[in-house]
PQR file with spaces between the fields and no chain letter, atoms N, CA, C, O and H, PARSE charges and radii, in Angstrom:
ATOM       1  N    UNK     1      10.976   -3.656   14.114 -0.4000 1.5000
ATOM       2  CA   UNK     1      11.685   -3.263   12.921 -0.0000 2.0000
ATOM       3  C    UNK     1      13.157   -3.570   13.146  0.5500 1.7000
ATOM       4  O    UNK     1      13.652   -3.601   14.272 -0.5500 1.4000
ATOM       5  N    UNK     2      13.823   -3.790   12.047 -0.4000 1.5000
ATOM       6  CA   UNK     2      14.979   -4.577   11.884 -0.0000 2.0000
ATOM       7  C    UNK     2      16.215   -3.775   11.424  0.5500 1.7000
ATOM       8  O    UNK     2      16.356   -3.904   10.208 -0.5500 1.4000
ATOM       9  H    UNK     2      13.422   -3.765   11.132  0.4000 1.0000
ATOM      10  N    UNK     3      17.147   -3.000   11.980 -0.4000 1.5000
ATOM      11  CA   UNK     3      18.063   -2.164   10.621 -0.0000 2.0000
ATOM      12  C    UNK     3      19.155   -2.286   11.364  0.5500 1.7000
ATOM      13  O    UNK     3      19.257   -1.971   12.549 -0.5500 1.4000
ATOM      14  H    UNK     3      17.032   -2.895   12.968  0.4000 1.0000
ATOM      15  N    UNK     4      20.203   -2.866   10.486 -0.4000 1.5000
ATOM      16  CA   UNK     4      21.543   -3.324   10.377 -0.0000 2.0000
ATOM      17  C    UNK     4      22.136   -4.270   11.894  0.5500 1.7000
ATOM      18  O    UNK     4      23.254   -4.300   12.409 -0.5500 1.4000
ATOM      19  H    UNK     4      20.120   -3.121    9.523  0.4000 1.0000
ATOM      20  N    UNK     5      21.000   -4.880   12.227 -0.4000 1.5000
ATOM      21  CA   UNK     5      21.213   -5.827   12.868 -0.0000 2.0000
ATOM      22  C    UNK     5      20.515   -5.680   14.259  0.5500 1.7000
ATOM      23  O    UNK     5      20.491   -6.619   15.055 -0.5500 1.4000
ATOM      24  H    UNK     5      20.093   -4.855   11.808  0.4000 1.0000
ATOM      25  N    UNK     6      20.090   -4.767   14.456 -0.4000 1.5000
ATOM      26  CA   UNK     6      19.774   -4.127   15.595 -0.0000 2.0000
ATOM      27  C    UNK     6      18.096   -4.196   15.766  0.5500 1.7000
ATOM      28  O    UNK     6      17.515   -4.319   14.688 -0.5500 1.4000
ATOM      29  H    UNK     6      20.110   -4.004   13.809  0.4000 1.0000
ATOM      30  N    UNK     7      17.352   -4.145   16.793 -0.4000 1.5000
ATOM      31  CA   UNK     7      15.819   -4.314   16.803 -0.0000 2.0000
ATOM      32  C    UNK     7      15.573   -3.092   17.147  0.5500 1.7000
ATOM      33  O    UNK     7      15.883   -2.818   18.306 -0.5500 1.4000
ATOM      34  H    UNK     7      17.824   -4.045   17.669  0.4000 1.0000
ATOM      35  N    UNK     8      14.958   -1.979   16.304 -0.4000 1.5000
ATOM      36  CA   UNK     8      14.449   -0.964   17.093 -0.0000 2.0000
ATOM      37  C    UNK     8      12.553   -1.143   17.303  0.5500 1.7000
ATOM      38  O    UNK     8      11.758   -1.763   16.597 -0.5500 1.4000
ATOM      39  H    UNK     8      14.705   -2.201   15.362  0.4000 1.0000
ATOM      40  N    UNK     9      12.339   -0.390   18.451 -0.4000 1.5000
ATOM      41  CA   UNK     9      10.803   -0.785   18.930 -0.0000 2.0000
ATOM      42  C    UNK     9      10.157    0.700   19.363  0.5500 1.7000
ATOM      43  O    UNK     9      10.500    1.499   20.235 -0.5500 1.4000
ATOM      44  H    UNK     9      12.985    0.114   19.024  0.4000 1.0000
ATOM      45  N    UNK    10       9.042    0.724   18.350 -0.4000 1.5000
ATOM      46  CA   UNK    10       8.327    1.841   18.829 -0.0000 2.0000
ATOM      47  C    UNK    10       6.986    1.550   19.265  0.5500 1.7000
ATOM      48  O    UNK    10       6.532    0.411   19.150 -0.5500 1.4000
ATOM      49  H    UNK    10       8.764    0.075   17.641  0.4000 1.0000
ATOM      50  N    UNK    11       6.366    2.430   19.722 -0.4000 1.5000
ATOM      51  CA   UNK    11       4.582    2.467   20.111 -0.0000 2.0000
ATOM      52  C    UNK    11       4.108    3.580   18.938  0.5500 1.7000
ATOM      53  O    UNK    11       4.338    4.774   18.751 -0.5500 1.4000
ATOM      54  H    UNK    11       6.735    3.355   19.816  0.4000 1.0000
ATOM      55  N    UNK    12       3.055    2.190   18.015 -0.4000 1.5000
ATOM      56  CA   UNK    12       2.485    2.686   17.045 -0.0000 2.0000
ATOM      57  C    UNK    12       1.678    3.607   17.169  0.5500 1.7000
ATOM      58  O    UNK    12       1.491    3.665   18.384 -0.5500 1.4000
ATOM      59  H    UNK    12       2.868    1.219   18.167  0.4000 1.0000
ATOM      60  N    UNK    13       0.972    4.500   16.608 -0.4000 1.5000
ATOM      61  CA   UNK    13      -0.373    5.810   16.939 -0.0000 2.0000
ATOM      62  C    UNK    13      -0.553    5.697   15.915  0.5500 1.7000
ATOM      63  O    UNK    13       0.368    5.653   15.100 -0.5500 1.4000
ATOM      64  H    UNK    13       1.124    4.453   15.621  0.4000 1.0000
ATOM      65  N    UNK    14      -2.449    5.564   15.430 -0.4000 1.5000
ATOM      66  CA   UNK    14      -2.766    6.025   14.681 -0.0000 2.0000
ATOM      67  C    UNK    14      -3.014    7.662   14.605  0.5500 1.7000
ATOM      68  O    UNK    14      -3.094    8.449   15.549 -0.5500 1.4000
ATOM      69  H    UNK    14      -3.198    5.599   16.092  0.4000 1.0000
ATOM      70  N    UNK    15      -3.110    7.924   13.200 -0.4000 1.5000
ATOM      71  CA   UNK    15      -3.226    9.727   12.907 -0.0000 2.0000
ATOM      72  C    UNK    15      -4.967    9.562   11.979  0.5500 1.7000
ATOM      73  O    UNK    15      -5.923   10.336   12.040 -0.5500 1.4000
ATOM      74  H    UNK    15      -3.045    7.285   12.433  0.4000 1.0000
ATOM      75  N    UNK    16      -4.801    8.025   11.045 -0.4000 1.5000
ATOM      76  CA   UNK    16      -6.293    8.005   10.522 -0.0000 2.0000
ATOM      77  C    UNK    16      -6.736    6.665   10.451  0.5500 1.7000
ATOM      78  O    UNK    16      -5.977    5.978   11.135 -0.5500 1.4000
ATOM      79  H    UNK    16      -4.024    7.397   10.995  0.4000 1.0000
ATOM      80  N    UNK    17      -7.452    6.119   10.031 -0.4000 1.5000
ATOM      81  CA   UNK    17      -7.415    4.494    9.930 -0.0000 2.0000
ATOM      82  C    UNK    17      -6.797    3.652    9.456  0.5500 1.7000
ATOM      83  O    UNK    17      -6.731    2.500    9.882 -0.5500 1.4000
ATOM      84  H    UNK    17      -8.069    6.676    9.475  0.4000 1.0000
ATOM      85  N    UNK    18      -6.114    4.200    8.267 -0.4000 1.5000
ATOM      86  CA   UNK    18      -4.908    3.042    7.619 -0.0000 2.0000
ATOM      87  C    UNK    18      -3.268    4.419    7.597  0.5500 1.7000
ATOM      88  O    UNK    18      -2.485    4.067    6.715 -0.5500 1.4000
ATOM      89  H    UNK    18      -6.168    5.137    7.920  0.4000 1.0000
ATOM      90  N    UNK    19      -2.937    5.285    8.101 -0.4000 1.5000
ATOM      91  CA   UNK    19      -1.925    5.584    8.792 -0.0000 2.0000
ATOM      92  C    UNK    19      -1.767    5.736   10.286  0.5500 1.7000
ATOM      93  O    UNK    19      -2.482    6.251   11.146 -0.5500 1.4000
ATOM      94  H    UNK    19      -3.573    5.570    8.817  0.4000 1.0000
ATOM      95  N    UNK    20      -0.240    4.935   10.327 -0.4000 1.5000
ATOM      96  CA   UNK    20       0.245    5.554   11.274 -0.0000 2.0000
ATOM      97  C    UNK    20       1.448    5.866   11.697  0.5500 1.7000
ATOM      98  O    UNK    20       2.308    5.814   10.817 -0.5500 1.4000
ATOM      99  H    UNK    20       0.341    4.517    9.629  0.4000 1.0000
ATOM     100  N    UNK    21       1.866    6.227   12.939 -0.4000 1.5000
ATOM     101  CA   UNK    21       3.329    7.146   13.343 -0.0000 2.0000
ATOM     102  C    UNK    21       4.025    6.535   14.412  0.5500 1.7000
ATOM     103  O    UNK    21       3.488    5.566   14.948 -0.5500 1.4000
ATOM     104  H    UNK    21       1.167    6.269   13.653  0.4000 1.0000
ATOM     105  N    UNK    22       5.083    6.912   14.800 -0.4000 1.5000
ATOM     106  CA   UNK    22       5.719    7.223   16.222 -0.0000 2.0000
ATOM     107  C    UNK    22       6.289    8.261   16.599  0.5500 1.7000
ATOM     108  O    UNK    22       6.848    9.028   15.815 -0.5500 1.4000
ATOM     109  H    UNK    22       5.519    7.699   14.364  0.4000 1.0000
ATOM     110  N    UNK    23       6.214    8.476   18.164 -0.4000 1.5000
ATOM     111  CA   UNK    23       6.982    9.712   18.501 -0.0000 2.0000
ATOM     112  C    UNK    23       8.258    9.495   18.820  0.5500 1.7000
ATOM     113  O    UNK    23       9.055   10.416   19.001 -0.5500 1.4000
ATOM     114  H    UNK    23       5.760    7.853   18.801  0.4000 1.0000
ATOM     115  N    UNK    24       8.616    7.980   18.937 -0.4000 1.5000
ATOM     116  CA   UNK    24       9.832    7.851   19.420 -0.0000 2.0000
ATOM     117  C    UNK    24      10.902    7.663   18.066  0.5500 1.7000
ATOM     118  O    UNK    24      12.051    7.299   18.314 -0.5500 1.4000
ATOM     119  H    UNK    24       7.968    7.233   18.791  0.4000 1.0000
ATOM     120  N    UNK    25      10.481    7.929   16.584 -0.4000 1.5000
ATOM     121  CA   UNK    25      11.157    7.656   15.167 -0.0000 2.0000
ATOM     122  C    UNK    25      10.741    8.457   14.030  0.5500 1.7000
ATOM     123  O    UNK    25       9.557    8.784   14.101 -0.5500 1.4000
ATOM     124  H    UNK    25       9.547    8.225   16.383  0.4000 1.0000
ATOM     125  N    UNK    26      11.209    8.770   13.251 -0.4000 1.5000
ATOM     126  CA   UNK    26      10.809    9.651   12.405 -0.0000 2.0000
ATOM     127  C    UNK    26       9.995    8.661   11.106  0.5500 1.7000
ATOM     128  O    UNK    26      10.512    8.663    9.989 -0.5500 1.4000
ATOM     129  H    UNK    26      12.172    8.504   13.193  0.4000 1.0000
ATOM     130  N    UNK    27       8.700    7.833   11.362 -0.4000 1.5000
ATOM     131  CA   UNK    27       8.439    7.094   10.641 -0.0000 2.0000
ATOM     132  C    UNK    27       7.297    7.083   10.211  0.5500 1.7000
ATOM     133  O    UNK    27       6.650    7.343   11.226 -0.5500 1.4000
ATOM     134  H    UNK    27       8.281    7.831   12.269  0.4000 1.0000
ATOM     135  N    UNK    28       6.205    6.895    8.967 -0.4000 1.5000
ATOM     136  CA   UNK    28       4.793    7.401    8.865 -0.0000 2.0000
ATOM     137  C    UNK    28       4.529    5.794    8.071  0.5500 1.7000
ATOM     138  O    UNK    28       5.112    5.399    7.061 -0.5500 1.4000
ATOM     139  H    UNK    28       6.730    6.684    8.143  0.4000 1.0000
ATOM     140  N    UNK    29       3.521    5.078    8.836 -0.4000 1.5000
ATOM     141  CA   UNK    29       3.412    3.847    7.489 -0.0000 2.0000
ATOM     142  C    UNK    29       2.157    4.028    7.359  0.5500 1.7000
ATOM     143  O    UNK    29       1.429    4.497    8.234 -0.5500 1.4000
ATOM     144  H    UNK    29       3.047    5.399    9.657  0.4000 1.0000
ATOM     145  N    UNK    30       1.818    3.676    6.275 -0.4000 1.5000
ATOM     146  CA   UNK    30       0.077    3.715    5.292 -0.0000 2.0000
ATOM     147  C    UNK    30       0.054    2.828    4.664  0.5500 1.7000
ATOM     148  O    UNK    30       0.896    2.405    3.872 -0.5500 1.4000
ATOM     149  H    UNK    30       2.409    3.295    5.564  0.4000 1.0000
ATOM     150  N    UNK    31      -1.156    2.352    5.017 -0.4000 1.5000
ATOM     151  CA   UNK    31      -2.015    0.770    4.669 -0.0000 2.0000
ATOM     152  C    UNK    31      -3.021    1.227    3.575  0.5500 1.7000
ATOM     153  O    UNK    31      -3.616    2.296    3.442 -0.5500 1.4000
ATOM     154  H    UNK    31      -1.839    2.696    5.660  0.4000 1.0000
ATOM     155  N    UNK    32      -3.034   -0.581    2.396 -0.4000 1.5000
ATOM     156  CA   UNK    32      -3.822   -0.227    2.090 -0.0000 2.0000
ATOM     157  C    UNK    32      -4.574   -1.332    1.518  0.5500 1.7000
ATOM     158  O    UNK    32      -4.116   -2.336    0.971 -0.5500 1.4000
ATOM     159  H    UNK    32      -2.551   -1.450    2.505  0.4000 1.0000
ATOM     160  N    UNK    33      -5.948   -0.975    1.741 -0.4000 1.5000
ATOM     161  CA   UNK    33      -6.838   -2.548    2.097 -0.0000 2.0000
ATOM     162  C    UNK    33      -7.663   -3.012    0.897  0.5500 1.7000
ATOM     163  O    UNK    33      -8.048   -2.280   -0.014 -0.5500 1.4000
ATOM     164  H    UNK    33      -6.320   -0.160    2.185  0.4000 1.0000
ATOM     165  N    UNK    34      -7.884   -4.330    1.017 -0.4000 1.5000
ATOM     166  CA   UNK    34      -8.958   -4.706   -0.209 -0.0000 2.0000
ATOM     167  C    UNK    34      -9.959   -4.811    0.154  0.5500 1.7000
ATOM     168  O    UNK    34     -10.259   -4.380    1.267 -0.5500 1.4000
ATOM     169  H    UNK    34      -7.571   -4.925    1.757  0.4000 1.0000
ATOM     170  N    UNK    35     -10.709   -5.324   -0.518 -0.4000 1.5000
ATOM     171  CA   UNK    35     -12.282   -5.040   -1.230 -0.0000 2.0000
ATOM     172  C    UNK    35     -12.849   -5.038    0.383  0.5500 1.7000
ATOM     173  O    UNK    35     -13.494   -4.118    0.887 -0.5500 1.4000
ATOM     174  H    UNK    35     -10.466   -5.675   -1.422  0.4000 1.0000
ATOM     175  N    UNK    36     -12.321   -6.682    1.264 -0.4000 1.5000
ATOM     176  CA   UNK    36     -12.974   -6.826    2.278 -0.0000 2.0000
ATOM     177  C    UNK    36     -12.800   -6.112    3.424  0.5500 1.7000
ATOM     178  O    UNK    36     -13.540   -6.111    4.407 -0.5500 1.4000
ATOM     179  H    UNK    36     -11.797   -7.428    0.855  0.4000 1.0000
ATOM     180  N    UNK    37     -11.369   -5.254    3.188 -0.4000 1.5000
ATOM     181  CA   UNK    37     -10.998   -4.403    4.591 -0.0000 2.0000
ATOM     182  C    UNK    37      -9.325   -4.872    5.818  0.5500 1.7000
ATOM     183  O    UNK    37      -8.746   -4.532    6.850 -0.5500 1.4000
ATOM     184  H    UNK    37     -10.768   -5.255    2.390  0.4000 1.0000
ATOM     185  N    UNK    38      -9.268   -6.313    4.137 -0.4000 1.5000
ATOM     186  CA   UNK    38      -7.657   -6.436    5.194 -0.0000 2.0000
ATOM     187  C    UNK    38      -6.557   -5.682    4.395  0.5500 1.7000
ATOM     188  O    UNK    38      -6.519   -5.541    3.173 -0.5500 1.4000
ATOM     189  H    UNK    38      -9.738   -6.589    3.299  0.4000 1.0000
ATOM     190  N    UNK    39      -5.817   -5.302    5.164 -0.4000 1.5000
ATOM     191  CA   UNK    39      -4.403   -5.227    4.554 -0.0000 2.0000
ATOM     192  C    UNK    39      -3.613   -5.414    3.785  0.5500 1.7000
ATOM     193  O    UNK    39      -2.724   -5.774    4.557 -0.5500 1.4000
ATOM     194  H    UNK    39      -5.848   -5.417    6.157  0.4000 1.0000
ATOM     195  N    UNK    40      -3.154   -5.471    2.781 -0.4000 1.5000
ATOM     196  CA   UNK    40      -3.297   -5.856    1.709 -0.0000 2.0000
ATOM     197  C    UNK    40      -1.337   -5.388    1.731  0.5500 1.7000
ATOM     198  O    UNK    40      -0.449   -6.214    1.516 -0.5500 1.4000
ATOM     199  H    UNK    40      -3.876   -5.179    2.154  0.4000 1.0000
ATOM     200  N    UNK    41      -1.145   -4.167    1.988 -0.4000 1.5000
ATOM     201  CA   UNK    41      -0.165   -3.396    1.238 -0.0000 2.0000
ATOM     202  C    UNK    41       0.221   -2.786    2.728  0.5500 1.7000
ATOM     203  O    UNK    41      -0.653   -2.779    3.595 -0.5500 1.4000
ATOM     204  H    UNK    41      -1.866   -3.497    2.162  0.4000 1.0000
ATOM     205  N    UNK    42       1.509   -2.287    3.002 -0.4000 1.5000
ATOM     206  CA   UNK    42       1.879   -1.380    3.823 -0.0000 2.0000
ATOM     207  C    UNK    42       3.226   -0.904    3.272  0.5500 1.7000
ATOM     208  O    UNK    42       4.205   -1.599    2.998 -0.5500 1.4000
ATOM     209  H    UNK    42       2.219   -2.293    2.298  0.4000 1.0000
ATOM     210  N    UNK    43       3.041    0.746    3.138 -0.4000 1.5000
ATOM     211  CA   UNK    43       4.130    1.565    2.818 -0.0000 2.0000
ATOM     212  C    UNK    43       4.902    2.546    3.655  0.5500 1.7000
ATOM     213  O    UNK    43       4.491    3.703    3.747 -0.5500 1.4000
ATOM     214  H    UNK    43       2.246    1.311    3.361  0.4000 1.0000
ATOM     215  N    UNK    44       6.115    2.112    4.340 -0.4000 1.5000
ATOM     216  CA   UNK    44       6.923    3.219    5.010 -0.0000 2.0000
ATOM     217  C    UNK    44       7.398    4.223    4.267  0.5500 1.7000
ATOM     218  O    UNK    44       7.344    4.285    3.039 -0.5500 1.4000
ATOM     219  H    UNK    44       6.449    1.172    4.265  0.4000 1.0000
ATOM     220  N    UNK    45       8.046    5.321    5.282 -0.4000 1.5000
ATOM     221  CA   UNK    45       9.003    6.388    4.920 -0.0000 2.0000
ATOM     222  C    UNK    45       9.814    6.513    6.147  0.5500 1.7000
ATOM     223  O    UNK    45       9.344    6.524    7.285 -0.5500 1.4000
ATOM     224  H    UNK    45       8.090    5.270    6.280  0.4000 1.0000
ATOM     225  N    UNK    46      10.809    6.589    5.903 -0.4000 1.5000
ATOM     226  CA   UNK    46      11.224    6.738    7.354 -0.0000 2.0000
ATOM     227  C    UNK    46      12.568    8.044    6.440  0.5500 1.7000
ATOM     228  O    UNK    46      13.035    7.832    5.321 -0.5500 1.4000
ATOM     229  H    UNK    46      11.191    6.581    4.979  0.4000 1.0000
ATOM     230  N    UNK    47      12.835    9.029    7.134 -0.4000 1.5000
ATOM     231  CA   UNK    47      14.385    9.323    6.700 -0.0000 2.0000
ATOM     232  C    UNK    47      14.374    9.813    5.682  0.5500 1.7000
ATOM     233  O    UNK    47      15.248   10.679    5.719 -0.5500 1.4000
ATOM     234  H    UNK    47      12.456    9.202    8.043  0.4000 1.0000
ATOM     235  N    UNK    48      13.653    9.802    4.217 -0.4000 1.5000
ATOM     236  CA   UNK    48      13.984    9.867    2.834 -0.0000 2.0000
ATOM     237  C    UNK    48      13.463    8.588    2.385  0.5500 1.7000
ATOM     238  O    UNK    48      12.704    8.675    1.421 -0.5500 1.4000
ATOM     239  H    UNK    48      12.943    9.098    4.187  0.4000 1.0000
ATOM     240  N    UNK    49      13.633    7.665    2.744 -0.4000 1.5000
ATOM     241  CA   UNK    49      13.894    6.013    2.292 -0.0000 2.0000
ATOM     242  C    UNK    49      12.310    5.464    2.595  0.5500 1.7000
ATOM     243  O    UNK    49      11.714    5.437    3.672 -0.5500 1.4000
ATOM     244  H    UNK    49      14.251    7.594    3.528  0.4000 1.0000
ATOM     245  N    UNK    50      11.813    5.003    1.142 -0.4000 1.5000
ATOM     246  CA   UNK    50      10.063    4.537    1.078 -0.0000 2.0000
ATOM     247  C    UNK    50      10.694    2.687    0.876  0.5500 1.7000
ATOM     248  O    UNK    50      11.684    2.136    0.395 -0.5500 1.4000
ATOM     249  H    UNK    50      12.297    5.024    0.268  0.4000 1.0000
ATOM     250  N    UNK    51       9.685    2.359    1.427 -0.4000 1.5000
ATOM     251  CA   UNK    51       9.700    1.094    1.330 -0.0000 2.0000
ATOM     252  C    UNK    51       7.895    0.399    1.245  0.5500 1.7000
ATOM     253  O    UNK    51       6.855    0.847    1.728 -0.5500 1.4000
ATOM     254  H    UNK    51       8.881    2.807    1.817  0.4000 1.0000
ATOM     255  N    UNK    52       8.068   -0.399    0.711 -0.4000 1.5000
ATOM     256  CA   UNK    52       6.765   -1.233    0.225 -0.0000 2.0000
ATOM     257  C    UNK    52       6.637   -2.606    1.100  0.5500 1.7000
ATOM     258  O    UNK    52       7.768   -2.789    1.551 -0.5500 1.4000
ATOM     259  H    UNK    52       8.913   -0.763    0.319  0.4000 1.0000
ATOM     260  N    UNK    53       5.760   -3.676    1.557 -0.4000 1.5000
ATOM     261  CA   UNK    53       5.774   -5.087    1.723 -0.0000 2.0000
ATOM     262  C    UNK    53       4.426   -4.891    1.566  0.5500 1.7000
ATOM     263  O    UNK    53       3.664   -4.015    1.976 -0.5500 1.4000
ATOM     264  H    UNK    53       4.841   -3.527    1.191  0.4000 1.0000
ATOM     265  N    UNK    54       4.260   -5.969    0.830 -0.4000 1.5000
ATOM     266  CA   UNK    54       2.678   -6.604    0.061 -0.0000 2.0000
ATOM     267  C    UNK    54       2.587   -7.949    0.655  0.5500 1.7000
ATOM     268  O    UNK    54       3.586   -8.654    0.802 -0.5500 1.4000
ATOM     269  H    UNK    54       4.879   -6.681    0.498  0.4000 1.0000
ATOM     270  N    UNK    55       1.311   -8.341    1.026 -0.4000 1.5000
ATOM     271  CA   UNK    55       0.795   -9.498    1.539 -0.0000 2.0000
ATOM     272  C    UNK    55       1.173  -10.770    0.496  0.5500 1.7000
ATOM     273  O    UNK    55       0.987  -10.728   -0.720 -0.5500 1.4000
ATOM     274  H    UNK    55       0.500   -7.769    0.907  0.4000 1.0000
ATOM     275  N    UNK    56       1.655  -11.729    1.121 -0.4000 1.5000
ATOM     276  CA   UNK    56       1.257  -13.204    0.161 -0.0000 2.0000
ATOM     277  C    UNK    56       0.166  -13.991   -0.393  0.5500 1.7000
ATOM     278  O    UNK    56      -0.698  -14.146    0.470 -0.5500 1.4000
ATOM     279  H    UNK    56       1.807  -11.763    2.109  0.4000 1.0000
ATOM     280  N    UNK    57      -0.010  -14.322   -1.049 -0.4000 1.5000
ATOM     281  CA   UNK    57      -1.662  -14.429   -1.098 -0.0000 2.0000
ATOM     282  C    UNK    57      -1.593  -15.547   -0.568  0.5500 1.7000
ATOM     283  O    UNK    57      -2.620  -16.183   -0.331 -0.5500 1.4000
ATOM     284  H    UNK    57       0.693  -14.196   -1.750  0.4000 1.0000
């Protein structure tokens, strides 16, 4: 992850199958998959601040 120029790096954990966390950031992202089971969508929160990135087709 990328913020204001800087690389921060955590170790992901899942909590269920399409969320997950870190202990080292205050961050929760949730996936969300199509018909066949890929990824489709992933939504952060980190802070207050939600953010979206959607796959290209």
């Amino acid at each position: 992850m990328s913020e204001a120029g800087n690389v921060l790096r955590a170790n992901l954990l899942a909590s269920a199958r399409d969320s997950l966390f870190t202990r080292e950031l205050p961050i929760v992202l949730a996936a969300t998959r199509d018909a066949q089971g890929r990824v489709q969508r992933l939504r952060t929160s980190m802070g207050g601040v939600h953010l979206e990135y959607t796959r290209k087709p």
